[in-house]
N, C-alpha and C positions, 0 to 999 in steps of 0.2 A: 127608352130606358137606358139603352146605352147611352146618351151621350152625360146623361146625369153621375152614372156612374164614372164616369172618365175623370173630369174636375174633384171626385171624391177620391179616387186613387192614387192619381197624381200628386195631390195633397198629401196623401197617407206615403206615399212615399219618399216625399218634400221632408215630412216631419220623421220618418223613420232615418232617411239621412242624418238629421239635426239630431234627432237622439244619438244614434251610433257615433258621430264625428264628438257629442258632448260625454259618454262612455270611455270613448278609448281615450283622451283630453285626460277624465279625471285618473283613468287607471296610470297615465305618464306620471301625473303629477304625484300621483299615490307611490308610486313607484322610484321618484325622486327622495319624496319626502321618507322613504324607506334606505334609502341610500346613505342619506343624510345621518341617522341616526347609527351610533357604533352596534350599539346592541345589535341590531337587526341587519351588519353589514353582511355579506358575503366572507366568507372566510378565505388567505389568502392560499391562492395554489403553491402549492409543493409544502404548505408545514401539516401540521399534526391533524387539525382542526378539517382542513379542505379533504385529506385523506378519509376521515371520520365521515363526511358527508360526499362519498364520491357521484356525480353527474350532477349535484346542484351547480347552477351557473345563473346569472341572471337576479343574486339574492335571494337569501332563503322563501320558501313557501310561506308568509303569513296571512292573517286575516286584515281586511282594510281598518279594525277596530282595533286590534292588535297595533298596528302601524301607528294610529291615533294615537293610543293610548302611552303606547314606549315614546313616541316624539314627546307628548306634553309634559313628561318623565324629563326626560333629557333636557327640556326648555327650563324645568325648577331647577335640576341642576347648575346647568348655566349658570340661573340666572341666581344663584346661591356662589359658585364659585365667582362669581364677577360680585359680588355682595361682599365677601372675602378679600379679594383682589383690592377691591376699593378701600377698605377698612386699612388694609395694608400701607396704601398709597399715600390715605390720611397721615397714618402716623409717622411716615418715614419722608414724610413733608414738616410735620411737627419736630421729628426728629433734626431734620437738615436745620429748619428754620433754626433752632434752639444753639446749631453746633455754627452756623453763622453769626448770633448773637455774638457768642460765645468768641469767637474768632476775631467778632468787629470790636468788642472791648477791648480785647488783649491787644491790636493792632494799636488802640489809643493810650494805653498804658503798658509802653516797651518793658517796662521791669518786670511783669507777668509773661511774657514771650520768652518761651524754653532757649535757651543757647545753642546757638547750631554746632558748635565745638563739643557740647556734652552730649553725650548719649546714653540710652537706657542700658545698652544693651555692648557691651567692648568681646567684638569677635578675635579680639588678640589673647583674653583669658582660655581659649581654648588648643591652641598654637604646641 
């Protein structure tokens, strides 16, 4: 009966490692992906905040669903300000284009090209 039981334990311990090393795996990566996010950073030593929470280190205590939840929060964000950013990008592409038109006419017709002699603005009226 022992030796039946040997190849079973063995086993049992084979896969208790594979669990445990697949365990602490995810708690890093939980714990990364908690890093990641500002909401849920660590507060920095010596301001107001770090003194409020004094002996946390290591990032606040949260739940791994908690962590879930705030990351996929901060990913609309993102991906909302880069939605923004781009809209931005657009128009001041549309904008430049329009002020290079704008520029490449005047170039072809010298009589519309402001006079570099004139100015809007004569800093000797205030003298």
């Amino acid at each position: 009966m022992t030796e039946t039981n040997k190849p079973r334990s063995a086993d049992r311990i084979a896969h208790n490692d594979v669990e445990r090393k697949y365990r602490t795996n995810l708690k890093v990566k939980i714990a990364e992906l908690r890093d990641a996010v500002p909401a849920l950073q660590s507060p920095v030593p010596g301001t107001e905040a770090a003194e409020a929470c004094p002996g946390q280190q290591g990032g606040p205590k949260v739940s791994k669903g908690t962590v879930l939840t705030k990351a996929t929060e901060y990913i609309q964000l993102l991906e909302q300000r880069n939605k923004a950013i781009m809209l931005e990008h657009q128009q001041l592409a549309r904008r430049l284009q329009a002020f290079e038109t704008l520029f490449n006419s005047a170039i072809r017709q010298p009589d519309l090209m402001p006079n570099p002699s004139m100015t809007l603005f004569d800093p000797r009226g205030f003298c």
